[in-house]
N, C-alpha and C positions, 0 to 999 in steps of 0.2 A: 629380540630387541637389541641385543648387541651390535649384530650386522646392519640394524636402523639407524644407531647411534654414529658408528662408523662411515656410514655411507654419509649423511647428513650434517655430520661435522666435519666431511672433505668440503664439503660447498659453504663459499665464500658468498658475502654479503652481494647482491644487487650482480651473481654469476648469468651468464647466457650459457644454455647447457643443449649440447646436444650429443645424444644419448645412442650407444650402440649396444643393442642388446643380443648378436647373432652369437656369442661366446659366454653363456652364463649357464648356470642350474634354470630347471624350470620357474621357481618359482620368482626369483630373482626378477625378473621385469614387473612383476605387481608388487615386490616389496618397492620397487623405482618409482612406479606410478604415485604410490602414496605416498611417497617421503619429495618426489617432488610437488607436486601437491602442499604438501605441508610444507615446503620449503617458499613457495612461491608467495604465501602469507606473510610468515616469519622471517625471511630475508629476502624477498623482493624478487625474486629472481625471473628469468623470462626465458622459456621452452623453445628453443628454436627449429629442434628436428630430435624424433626418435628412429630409428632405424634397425632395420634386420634383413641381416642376408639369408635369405632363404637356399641353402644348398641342397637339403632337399629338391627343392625344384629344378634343379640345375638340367639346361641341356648342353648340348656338343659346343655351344658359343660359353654361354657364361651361367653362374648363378644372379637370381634376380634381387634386386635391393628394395624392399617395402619400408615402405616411407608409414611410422604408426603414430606419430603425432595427430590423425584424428579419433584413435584409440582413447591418447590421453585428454583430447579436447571434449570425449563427453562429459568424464569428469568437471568440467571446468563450466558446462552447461547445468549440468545439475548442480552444482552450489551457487550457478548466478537462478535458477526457479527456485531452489529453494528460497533465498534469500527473499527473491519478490513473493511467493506464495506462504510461506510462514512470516514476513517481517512485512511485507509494502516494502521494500527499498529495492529498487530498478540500478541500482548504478551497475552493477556485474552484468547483468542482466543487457545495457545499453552498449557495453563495450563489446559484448561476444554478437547482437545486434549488429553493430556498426560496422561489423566489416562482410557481412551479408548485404549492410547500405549501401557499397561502392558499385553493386551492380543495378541500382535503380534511381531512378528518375529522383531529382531536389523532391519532388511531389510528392514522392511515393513510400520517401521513407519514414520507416519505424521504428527508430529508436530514438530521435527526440521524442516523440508522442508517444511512447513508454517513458522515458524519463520524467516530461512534463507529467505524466498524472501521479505519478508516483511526487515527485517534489512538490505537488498541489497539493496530494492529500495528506502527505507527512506532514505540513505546512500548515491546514488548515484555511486554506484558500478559500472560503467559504460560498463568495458570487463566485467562483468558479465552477463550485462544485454543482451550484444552483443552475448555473448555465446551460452546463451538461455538456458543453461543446468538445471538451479536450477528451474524453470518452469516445463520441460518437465518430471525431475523427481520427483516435485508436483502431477501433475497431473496422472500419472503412480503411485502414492502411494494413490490420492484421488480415484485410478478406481480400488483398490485394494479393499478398502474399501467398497463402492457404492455398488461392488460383493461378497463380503466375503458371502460364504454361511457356513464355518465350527465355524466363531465367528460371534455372533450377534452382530451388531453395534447399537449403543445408535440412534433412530426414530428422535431422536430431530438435531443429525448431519448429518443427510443426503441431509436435500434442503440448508443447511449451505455449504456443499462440493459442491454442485450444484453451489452456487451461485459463488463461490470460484476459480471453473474451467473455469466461466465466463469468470473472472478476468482477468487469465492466458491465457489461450486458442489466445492469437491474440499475444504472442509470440513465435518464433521459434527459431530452433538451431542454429549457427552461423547465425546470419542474421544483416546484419547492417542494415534493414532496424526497430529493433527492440526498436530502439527510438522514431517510431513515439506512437503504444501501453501506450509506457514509460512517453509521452508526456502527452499523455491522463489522466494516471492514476493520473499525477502529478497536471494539471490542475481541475479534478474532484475531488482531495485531497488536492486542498489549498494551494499549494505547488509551490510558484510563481519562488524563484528564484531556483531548481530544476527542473520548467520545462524550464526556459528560456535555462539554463543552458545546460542539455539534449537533446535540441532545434539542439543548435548549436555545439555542440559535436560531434552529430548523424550525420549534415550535415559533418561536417570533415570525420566522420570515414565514413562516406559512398564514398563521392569523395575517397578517401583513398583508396580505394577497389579496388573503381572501376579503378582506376590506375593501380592498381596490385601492389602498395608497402603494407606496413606491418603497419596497420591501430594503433597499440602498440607502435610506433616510439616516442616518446616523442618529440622533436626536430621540427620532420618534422608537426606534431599534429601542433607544439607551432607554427611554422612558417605559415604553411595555413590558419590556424586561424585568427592571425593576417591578413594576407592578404585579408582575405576575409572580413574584418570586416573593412578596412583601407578605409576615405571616400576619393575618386581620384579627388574628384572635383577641388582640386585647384594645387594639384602637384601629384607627383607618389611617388609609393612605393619602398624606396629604403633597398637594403638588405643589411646588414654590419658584418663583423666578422664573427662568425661563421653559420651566416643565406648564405651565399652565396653560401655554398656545396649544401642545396635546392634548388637553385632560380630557375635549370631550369626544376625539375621536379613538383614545385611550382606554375613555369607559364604555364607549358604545362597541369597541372590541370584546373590551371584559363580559359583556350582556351575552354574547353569544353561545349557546350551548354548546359548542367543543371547547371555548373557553374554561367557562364554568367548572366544567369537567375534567380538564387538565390542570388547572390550577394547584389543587391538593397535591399534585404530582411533582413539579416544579418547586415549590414550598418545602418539598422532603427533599431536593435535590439540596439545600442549604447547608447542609451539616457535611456532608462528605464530601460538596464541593469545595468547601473552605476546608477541611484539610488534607488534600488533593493541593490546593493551590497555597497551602502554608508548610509545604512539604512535612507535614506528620507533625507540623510543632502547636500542637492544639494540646487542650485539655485533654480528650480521649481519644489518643490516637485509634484509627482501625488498623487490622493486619491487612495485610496486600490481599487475601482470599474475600476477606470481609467488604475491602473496597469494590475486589469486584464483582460480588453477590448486590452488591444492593445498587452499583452502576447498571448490570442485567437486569436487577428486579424493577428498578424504574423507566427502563427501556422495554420492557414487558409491559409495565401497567399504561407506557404511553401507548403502542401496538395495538393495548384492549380499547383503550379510549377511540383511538381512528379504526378500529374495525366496528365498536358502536356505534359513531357513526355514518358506518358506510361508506368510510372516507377511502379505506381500503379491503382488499377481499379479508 
């Protein structure tokens, strides 16, 4: 750790470094690799060339000079997949992208439409997600790629786009059912009140549909919502002012047996939705473990609901 410290306290804030490693101990170019790495974080700095002269190879003219800065560029791919495969956050991810862009077509590239789904769903872009479009056209630009036979694409982006299409692939185009995916993603990304959120949005716009009203209504959104979420146990739900123009396409939602049925579900979202959105300052706070046991366990007991009714496999 010594020779770490050393080496890493030579480099200066926001340095351009380029690295010759033909004169060192063996191990010494992997102690460089991870302290520029770490450097590149922590003080900004920008990798312009690693290098090594191979004397070993040496013939009658000269020894040869290998250029290993795509050595230390895989490094710099696996913390931009991590980043999107453990967190949703594409920006790393858009810049080691973007310069694989310069060799294709305005059309063709990939790393806005990686960044747009990634800042949709960080976002909560909700007709976005419902739309399905920014997905479908991900994917049609990663399958662009995967087959390019006339530009070579970078070996290190290809099970990176694989894993990418995963991601994607269990969204489709206008689909309201494209919260429950959304759910997922937000739950396996940490992302507690996004998915609560997501949760019961989804249910609205799906009841919504399936009505046949216009799931973008803001009003009518605000009003079923409400309603669904209002506990009946000790009086009724009454409508006032301008909720009344709803009430009776409202209640002839409520009639409907996945309504019915989800209801009790939605009703138990109240207590840890409010302190989710009161950041903890409630009467009984939950622990972060507990929050997200009973966010999964209500995203379960919706799952059972649309697999009862046939809504999904």
């Amino acid at each position: 750790m010594e020779s770490f410290s050393d080496l890493y306290d030579a480099i200066e804030e926001c340095d351009s470094i380029i690295f010759d490693l033909t004169h060192s101990f063996r191990y010494l170019p992997m102690l460089f690799f991870s302290i520029l790495n770490y450097a590149q974080y922590l003080k900004h700095i920008s990798v312009e060339g690693i290098y090594y002269g191979a004397y070993e190879a040496r013939t009658d003219a000269a020894a040869p000079v290998f250029d290993m800065l795509d050595a230390y560029t895989v490094m710099q791919w696996a913390n931009a997949a991590d980043a999107f495969t453990s967190y949703g956050i594409a920006d790393k991810l858009y810049w080691q992208i973007k310069k694989q862009d310069l060799e294709f077509s305005d059309s063709k590239k990939l790393s806005d439409s990686i960044l747009k789904v990634s800042n949709n769903m960080n976002y909560s872009r909700g007709q976005r997600i419902f739309e399905g479009k920014m997905f479908s056209h991900c994917i049609e630009k990663i399958n662009i790629y995967k087959n390019s036979a006339d530009i070579k694409v970078n070996p290190i982006l290809l099970p990176i786009l694989d894993t990418v299409e995963q991601k994607l692939k269990e969204f489709n185009t206008d689909d309201a059912l494209n919260f429950i995916p959304a759910v997922k993603w937000y739950i396996a990304h940490d992302m507690p009140s996004e998915a609560i959120s997501m949760l019961k949005e989804g249910i609205v716009t799906y009841l919504i549909v399936h009505s046949g009203k216009d799931y973008k209504t803001p009003q009518l959104r605000l009003v079923l919502g409400q309603r669904l979420s209002f506990i009946t146990k000790y009086n009724s739900f009454e409508y006032k002012g301008s909720q009344l123009q709803w009430k009776e396409i409202v209640e002839s939602i409520m009639k409907t047996e996945f309504a019915v049925k989800v209801k009790p579900v939605i009703e138990s979202f109240n207590s840890f939705r409010n302190d989710l959105d009161h950041g903890g300052f409630v009467e009984q706070a939950r622990s972060p473990e507990n929050l997200r046991n009973e966010i999964e366990s209500a995203f379960n007991a919706v799952l059972e609901v649309f697999k009862g009714e046939g809504i999904i496999p």
